[in-house]
MARROVEX-942787 format. One record per residue: x negated, y negated, z negated of N, C-alpha, C in turn; residue number from 1. Coordinates in Angstrom, 1 decimal, padded with zeros to 4 digits. Each point is the difference from the previous one (the first is absolute). Layout:
! residues N
+--------+--------+--------+--------+--------+--------+--------+--------+--------+-----+
!   n_px !   n_py !   n_pz !  ca_px !  ca_py !  ca_pz !   c_px !   c_py !   c_pz !   i !
+--------+--------+--------+--------+--------+--------+--------+--------+--------+-----+
!      X !      Y !      Z !      X !      Y !      Z !      X !      Y !      Z ! NUM !
...
+--------+--------+--------+--------+--------+--------+--------+--------+--------+-----+
! end
This chain:
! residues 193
+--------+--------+--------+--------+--------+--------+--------+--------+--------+-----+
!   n_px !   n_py !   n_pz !  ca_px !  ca_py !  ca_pz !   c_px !   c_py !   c_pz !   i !
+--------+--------+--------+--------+--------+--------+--------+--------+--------+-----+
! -174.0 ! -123.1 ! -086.5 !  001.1 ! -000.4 ! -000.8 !  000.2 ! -001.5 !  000.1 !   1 !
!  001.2 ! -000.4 ! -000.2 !  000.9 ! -001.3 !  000.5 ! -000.4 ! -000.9 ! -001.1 !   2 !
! -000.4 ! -000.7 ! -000.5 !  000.2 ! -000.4 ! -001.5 !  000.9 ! -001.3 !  000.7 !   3 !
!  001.1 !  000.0 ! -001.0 !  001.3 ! -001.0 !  000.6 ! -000.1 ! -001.0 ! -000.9 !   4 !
! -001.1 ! -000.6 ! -001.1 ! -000.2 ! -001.2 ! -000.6 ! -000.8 ! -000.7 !  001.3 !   5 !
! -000.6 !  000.3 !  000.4 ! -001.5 ! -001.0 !  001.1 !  000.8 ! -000.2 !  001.6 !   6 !
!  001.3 !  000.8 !  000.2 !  000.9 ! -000.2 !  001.4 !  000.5 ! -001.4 !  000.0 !   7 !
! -000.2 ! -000.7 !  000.7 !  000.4 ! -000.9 !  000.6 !  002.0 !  000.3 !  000.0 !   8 !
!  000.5 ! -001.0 ! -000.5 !  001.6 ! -000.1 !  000.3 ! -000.1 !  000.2 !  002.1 !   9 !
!  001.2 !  000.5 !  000.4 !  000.1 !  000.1 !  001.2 !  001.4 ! -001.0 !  000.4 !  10 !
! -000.1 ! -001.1 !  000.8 !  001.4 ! -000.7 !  000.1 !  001.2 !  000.7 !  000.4 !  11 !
!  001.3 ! -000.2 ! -000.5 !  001.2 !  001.1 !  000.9 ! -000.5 !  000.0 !  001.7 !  12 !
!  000.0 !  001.0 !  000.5 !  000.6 ! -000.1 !  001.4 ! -001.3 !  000.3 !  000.4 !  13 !
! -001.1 !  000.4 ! -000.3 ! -001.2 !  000.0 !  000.6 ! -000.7 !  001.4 ! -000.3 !  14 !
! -001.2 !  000.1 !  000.8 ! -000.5 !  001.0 ! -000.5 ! -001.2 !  000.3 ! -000.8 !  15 !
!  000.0 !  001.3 ! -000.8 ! -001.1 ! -000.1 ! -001.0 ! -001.2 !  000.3 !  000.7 !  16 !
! -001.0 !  000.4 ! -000.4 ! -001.5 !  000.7 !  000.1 !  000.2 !  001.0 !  000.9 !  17 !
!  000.9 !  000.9 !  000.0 !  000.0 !  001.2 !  000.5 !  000.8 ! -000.2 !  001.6 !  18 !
!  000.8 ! -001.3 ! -000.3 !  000.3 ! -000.2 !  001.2 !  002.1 !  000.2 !  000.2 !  19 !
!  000.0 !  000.6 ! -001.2 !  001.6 !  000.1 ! -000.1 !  001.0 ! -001.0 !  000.0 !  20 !
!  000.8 ! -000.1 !  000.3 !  001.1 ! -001.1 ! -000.6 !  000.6 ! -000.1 ! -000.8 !  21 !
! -000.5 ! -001.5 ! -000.8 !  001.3 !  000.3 ! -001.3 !  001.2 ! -000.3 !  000.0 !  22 !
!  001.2 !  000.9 ! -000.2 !  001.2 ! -000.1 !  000.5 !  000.8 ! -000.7 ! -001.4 !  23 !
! -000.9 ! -000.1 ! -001.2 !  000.7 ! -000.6 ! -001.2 !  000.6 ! -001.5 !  000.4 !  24 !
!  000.8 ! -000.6 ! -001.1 !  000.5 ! -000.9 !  000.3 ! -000.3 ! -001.0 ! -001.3 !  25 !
!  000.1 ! -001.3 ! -000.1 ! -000.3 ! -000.7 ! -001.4 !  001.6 ! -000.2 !  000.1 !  26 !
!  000.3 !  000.1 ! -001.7 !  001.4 !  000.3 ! -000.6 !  000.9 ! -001.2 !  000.2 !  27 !
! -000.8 ! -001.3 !  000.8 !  001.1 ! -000.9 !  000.2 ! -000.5 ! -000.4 !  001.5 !  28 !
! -000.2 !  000.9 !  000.7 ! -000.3 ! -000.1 !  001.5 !  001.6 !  000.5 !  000.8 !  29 !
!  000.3 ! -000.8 !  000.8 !  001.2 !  000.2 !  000.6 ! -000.4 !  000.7 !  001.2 !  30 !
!  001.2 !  000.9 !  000.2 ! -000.3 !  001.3 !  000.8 !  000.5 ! -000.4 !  001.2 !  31 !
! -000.4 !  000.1 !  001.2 !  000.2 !  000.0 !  001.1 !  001.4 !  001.4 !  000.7 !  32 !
!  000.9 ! -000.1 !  000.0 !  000.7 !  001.1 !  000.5 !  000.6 !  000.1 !  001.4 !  33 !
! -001.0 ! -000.8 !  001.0 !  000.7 !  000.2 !  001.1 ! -001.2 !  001.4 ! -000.1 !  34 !
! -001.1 ! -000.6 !  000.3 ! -000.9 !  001.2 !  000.0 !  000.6 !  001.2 ! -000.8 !  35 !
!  000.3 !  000.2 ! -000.8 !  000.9 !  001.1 ! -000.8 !  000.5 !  001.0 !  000.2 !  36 !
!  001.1 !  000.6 !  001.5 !  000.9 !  000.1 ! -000.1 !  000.9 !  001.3 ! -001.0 !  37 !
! -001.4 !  000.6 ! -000.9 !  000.8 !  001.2 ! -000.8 !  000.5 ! -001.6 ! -001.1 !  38 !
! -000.8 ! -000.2 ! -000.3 !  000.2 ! -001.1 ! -001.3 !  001.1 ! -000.5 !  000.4 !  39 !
!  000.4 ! -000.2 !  001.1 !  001.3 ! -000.9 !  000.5 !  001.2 !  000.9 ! -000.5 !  40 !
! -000.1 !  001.4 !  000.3 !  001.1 !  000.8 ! -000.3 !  000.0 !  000.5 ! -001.9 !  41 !
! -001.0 !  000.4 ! -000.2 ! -000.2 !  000.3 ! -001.7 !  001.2 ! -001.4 ! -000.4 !  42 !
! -001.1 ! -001.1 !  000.1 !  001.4 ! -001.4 ! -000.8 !  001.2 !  000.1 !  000.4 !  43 !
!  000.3 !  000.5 !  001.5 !  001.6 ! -000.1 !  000.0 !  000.6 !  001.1 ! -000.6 !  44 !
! -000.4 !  001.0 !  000.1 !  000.2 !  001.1 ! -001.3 !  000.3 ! -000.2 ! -001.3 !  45 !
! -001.0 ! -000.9 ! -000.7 ! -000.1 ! -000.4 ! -001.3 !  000.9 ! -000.5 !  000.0 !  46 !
!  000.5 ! -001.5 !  001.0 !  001.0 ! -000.9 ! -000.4 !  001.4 !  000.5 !  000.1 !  47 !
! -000.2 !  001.1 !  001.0 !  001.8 !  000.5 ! -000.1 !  000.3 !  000.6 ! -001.2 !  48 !
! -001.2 !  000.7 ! -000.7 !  000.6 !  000.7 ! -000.8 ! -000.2 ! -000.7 ! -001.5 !  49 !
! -000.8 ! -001.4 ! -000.2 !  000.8 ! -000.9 ! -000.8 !  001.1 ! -000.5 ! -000.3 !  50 !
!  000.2 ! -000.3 !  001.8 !  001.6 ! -000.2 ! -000.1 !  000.9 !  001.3 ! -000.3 !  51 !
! -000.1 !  000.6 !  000.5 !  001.0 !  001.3 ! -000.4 !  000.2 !  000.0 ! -001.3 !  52 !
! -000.6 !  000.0 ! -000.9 ! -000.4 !  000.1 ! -001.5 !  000.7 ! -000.9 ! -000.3 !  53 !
! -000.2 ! -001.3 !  000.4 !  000.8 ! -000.7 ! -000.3 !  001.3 ! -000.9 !  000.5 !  54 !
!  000.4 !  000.7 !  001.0 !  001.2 ! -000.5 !  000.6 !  001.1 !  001.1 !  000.1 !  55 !
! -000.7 !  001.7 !  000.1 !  000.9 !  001.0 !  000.3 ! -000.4 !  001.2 ! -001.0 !  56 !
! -000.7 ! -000.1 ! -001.0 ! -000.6 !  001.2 ! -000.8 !  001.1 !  001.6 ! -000.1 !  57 !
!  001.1 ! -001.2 ! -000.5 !  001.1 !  001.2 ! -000.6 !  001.2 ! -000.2 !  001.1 !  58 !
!  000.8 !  001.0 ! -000.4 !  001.7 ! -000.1 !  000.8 !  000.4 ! -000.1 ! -001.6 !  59 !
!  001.0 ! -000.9 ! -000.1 !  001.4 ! -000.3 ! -000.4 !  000.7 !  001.6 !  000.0 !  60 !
!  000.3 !  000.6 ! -001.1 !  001.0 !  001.2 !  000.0 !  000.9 ! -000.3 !  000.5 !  61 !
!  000.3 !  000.9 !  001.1 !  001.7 ! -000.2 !  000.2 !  000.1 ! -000.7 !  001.2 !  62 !
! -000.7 ! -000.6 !  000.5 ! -000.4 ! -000.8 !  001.4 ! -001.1 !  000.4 !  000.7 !  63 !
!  000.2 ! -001.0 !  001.2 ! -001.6 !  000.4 !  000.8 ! -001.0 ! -001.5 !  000.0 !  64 !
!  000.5 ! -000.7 ! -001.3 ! -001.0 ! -001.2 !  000.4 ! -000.8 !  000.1 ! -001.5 !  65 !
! -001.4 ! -000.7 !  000.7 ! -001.1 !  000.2 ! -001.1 ! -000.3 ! -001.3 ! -000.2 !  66 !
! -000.8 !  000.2 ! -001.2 ! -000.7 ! -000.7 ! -000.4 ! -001.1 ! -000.2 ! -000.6 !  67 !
! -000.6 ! -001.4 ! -000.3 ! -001.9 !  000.8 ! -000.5 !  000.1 ! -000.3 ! -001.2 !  68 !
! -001.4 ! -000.1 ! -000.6 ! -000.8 ! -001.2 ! -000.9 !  000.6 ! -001.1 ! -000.6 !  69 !
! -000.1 ! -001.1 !  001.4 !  000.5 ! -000.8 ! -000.1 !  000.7 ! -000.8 ! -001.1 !  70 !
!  001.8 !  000.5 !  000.6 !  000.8 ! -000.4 ! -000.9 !  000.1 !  000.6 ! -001.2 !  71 !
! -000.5 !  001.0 !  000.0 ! -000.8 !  000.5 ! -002.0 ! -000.5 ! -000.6 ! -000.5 !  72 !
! -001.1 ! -000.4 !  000.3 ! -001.1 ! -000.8 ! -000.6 !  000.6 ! -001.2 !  000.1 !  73 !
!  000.7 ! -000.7 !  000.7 !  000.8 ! -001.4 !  000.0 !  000.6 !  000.3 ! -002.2 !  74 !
!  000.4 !  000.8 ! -000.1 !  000.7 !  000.3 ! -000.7 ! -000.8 ! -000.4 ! -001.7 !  75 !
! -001.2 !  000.1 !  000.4 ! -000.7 ! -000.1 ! -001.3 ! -000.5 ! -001.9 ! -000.1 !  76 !
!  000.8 ! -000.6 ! -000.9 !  000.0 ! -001.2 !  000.1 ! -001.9 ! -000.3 ! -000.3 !  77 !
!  000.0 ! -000.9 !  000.8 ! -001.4 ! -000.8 !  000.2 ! -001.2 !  000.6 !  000.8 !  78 !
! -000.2 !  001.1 !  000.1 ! -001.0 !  000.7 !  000.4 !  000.7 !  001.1 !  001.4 !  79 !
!  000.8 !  000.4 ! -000.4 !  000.7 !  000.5 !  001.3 !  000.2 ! -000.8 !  001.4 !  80 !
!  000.7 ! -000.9 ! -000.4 ! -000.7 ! -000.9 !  001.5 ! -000.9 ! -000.5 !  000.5 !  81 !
! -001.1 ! -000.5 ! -000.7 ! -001.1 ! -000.5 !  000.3 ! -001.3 !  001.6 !  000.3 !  82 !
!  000.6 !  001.0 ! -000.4 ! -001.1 !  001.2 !  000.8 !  001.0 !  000.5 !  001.3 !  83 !
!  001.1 ! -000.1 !  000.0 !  000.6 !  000.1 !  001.3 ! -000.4 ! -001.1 !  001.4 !  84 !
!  000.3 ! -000.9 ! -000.6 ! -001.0 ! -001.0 !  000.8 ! -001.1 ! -000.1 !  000.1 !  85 !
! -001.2 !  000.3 ! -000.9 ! -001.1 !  000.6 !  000.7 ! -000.7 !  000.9 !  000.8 !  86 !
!  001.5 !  001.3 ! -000.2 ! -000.5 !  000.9 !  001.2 !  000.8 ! -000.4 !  001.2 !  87 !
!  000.8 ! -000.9 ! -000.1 !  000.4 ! -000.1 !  001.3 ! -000.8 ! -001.2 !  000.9 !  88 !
! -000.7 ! -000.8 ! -000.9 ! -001.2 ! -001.1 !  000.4 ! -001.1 !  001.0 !  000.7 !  89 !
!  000.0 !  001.4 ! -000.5 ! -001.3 !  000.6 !  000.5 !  000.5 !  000.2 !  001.5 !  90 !
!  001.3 !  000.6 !  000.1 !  000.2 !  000.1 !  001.5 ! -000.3 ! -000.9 !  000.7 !  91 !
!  000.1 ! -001.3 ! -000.3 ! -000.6 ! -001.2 !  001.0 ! -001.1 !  000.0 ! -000.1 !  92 !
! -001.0 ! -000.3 ! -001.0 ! -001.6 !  000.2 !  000.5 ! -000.4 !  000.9 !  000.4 !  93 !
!  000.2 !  001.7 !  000.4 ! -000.2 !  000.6 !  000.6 !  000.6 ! -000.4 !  001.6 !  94 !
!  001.4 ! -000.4 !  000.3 !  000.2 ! -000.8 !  001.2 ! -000.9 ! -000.5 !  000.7 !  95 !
! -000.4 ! -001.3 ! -001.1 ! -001.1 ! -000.9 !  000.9 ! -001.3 !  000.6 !  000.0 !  96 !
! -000.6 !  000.7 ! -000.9 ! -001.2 !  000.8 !  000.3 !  000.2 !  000.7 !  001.3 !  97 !
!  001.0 !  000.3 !  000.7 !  000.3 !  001.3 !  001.0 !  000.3 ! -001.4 !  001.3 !  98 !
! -000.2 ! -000.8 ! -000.5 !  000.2 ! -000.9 !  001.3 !  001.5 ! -000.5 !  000.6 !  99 !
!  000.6 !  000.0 ! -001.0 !  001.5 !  000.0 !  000.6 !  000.0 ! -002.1 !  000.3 ! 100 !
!  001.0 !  000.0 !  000.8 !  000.1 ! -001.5 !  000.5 !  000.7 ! -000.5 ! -001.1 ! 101 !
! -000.6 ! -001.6 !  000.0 !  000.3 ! -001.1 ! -001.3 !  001.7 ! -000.1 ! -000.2 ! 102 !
!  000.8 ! -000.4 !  001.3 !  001.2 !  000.7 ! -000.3 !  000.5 !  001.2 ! -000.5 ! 103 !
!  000.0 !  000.7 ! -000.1 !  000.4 !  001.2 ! -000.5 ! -000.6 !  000.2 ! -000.8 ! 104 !
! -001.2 ! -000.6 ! -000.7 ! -000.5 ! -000.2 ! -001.6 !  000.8 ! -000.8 ! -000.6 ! 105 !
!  000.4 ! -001.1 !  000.7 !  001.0 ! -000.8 ! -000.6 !  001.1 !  000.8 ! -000.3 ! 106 !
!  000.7 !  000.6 !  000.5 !  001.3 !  001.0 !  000.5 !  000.1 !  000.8 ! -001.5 ! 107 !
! -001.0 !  000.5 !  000.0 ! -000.4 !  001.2 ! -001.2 !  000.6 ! -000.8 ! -001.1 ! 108 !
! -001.3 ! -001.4 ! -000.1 ! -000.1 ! -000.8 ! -001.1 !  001.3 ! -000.4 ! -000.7 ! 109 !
!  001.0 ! -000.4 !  001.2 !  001.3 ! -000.6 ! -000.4 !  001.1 !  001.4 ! -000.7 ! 110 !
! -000.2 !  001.0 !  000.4 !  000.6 !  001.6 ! -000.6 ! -000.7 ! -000.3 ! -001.4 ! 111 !
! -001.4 !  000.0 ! -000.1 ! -000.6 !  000.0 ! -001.2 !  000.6 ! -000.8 ! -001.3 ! 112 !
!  000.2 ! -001.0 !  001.0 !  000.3 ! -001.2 ! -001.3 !  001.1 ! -000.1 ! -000.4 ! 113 !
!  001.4 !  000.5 !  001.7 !  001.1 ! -000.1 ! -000.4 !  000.3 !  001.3 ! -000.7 ! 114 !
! -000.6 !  000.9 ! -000.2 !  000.6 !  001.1 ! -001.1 ! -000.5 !  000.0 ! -001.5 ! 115 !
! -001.2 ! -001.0 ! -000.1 ! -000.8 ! -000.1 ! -001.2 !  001.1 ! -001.0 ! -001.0 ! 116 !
!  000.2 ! -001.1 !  001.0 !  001.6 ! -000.8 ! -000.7 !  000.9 !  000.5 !  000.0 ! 117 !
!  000.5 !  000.5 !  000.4 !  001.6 !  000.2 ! -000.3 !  000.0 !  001.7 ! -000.5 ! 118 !
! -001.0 !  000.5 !  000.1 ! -000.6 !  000.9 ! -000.6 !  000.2 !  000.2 ! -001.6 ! 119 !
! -000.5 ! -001.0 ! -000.5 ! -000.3 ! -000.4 ! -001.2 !  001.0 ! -000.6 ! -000.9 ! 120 !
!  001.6 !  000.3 !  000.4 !  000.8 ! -000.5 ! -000.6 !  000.5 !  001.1 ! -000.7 ! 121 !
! -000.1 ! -000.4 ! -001.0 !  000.7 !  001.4 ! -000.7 !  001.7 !  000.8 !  000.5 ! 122 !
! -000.1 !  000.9 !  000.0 !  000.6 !  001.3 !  001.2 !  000.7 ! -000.1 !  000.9 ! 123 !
! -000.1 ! -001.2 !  000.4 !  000.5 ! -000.4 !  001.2 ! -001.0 ! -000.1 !  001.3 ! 124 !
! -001.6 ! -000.2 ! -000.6 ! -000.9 !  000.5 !  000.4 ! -000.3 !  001.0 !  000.3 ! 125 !
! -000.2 !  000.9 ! -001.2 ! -000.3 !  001.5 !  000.1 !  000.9 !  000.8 !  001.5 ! 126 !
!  001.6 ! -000.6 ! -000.2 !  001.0 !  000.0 !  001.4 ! -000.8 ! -000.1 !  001.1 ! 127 !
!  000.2 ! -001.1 !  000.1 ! -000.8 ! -000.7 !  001.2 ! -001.5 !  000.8 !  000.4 ! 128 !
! -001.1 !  000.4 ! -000.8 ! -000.8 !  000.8 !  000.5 !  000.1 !  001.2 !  000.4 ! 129 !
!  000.9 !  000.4 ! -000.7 !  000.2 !  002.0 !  000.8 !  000.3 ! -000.8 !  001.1 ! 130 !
!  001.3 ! -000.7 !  000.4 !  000.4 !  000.0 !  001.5 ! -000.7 ! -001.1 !  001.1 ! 131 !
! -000.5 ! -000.7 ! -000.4 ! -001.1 ! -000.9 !  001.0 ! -001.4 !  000.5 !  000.2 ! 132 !
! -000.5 !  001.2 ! -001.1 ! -001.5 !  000.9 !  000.5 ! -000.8 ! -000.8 !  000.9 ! 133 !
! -000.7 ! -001.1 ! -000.3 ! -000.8 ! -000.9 !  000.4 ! -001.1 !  000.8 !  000.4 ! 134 !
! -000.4 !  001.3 ! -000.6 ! -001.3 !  000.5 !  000.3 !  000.2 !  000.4 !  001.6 ! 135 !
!  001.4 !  001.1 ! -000.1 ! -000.1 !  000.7 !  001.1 ! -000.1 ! -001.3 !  001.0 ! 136 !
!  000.5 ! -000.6 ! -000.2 !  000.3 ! -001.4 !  001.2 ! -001.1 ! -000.4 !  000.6 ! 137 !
! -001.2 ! -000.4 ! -000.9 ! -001.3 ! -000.5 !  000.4 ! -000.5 !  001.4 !  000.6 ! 138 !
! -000.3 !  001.0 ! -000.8 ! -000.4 !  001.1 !  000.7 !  000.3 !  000.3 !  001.7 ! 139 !
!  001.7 ! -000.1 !  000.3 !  000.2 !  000.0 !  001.4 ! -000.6 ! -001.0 !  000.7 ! 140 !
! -000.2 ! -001.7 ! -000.6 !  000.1 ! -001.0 !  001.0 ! -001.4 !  000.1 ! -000.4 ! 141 !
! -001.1 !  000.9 ! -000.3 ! -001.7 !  000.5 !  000.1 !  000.1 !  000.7 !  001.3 ! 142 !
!  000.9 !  001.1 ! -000.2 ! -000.3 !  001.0 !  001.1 !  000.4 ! -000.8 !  001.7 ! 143 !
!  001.3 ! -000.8 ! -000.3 !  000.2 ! -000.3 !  000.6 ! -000.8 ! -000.9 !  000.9 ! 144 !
! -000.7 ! -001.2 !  000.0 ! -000.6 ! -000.9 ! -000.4 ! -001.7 !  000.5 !  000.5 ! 145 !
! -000.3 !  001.0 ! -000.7 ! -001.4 !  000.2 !  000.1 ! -000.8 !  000.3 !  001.2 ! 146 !
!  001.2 !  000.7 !  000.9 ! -000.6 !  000.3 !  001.6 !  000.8 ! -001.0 !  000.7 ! 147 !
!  000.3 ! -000.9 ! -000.4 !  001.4 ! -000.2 !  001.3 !  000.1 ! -001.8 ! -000.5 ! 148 !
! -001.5 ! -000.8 !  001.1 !  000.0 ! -000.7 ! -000.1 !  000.8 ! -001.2 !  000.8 ! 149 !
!  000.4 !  000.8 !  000.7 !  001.2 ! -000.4 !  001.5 !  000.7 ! -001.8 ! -000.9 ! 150 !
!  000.2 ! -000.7 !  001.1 !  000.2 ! -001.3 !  000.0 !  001.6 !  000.6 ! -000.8 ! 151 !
!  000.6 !  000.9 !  000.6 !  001.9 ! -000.1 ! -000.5 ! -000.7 !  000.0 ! -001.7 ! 152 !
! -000.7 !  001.0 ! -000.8 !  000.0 !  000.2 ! -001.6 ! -000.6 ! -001.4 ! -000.4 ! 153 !
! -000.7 ! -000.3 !  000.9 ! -000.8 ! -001.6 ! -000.8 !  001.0 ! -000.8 !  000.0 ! 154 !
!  001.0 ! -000.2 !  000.8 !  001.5 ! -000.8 !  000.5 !  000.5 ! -000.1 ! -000.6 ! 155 !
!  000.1 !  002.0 ! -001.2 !  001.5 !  000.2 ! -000.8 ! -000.6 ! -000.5 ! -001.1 ! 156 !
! -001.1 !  000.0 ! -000.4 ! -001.1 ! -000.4 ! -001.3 !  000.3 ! -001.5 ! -000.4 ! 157 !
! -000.6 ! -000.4 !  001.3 !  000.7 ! -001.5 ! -000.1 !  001.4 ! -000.6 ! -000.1 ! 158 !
!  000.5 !  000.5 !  000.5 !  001.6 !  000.0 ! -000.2 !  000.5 !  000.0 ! -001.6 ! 159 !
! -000.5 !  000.9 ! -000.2 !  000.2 !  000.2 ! -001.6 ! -000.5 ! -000.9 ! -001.3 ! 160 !
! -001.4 ! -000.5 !  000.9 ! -000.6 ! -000.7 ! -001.1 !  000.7 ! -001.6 !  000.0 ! 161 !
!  000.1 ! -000.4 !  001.6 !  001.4 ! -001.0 !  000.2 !  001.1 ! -000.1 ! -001.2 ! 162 !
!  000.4 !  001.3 !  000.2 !  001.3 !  000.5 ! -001.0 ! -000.5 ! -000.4 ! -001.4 ! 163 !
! -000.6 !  000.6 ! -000.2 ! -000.6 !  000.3 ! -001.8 ! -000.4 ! -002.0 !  000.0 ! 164 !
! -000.4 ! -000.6 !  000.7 ! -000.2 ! -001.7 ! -000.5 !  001.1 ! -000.3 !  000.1 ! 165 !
!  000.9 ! -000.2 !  000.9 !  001.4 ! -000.4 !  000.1 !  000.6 !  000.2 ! -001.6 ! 166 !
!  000.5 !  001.4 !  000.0 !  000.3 !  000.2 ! -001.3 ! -000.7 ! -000.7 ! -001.3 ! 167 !
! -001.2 !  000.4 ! -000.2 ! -000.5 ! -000.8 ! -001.2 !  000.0 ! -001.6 !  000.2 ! 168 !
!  000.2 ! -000.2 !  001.0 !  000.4 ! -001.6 ! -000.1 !  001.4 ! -000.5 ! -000.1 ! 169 !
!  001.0 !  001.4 !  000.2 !  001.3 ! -000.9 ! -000.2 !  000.1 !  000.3 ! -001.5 ! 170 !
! -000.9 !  000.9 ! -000.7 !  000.3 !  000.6 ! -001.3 ! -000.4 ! -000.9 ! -000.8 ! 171 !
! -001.5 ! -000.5 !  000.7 !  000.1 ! -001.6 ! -001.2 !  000.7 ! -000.9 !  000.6 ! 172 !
!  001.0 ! -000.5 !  000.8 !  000.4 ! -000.7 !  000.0 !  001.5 !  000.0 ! -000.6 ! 173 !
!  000.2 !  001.3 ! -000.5 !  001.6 !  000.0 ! -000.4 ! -000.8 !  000.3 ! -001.2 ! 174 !
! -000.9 !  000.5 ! -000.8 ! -000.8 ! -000.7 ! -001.6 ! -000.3 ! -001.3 ! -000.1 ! 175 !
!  000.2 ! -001.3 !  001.0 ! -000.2 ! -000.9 ! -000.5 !  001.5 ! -000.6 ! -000.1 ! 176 !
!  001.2 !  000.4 !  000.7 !  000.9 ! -000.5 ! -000.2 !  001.0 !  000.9 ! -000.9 ! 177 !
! -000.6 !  001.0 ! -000.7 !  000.9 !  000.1 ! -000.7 ! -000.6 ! -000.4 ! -001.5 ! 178 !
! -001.9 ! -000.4 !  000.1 !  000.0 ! -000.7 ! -000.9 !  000.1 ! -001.2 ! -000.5 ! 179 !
!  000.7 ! -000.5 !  001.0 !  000.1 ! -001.6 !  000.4 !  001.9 !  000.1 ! -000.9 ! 180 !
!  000.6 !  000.7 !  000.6 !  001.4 !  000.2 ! -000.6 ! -000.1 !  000.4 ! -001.7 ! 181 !
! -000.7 !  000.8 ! -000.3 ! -000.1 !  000.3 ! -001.3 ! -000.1 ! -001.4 ! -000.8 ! 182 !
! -001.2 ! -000.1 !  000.0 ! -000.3 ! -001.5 !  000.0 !  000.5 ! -001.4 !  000.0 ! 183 !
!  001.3 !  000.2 !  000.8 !  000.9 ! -000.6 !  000.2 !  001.6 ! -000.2 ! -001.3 ! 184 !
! -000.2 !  001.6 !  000.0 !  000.9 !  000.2 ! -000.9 ! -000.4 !  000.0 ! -001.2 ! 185 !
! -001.4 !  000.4 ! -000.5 ! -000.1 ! -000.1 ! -001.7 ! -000.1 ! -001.7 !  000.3 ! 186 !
! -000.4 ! -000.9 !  000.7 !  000.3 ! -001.4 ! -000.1 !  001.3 ! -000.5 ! -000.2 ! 187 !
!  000.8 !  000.8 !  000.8 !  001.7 ! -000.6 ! -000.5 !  000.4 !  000.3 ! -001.3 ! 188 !
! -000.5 !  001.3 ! -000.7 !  000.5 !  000.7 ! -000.8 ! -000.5 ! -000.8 ! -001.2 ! 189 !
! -001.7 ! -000.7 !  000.2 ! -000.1 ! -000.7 ! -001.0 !  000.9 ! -001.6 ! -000.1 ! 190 !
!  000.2 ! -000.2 !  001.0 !  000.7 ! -001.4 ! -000.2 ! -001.0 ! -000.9 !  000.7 ! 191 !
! -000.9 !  000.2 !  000.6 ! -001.0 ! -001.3 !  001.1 !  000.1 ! -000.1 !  000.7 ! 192 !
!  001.0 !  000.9 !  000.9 !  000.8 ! -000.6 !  001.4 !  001.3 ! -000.1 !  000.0 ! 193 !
+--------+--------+--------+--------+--------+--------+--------+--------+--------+-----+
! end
């Protein structure tokens, strides 16, 4: 008989007394998934069908367009966006756990954020999320992405991320001049210019 107070702990990954391997993992050990490849397919499984849940759950009566979660839960002020955004944060750390390229984590990230903002506006938001479905988006540019490291997708990656700085840089730069003009005008309006 075994008595399991006097056993020696056994490190992950090694073998015990008898010679087995321990296949356990410690609960904040990061998982290797190239070695994987069922684990590779289980997550893409999981993640489509977060997305589905929450990008396409229901049909719209009367039409053929659906929608999930999502713009529901947008719906419930304060907490509906911010768990929408969490599950859709999850699709990216399963990404980069699965090895997807820093571009296209970027890619994700900018879907992420650009639906979490304008997301969040009341029903013009909720709008805007049925029809921009940020999940499915990342979901494709995972599957897309995940095998197909070819110089053209790293090209389009970059291209975009090009794009996405351009933009946020003209976007502060027409916030600084229009708060340069505001500025301008409550000064005239007070009488100091």
């Amino acid at each position: 008989m075994n008595d399991s107070t006097n056993t020696p702990a056994t490190p992950v990954g090694t073998s015990d007394s008898n010679g087995d391997a321990d296949e356990s993992l410690e609960p904040d050990a990061v998982v290797d998934f190239e070695s994987v490849g069922v684990a590779d397919e289980e997550t893409l499984a999981r993640l489509r069908t977060v997305s589905f849940y929450l990008d396409e759950a229901f049909e719209i009566p009367g039409t053929n367009y659906r929608i999930g979660l999502d713009p529901i839960l947008g719906l419930v002020p304060g907490v509906g966006d911010a768990t929408a955004s969490a599950l859709s944060a999850y699709i990216l750390v399963e990404a980069a756990m699965l090895g997807v390229p820093r571009e296209t984590l970027a890619r994700m990230l900018g879907n992420v954020v650009l639906d979490a903002t304008v997301g969040s506006l009341p029903v013009v938001g909720d709008v805007f999320d049925a029809a921009w479905k940020a999940n499915a988006r990342n979901v494709r540019l995972l599957e897309a992405r995940y095998d197909d490291a070819s110089p053209a997708a790293v090209a389009a990656d970059r291209r975009f991320l090009l794009a996405a700085v351009a933009a946020i840089a003209l976007l502060l730069v027409a916030l600084g001049a229009a708060t340069a003009l505001v500025a301008l005008w409550v000064l005239g309006q007070v009488g100091l210019l």
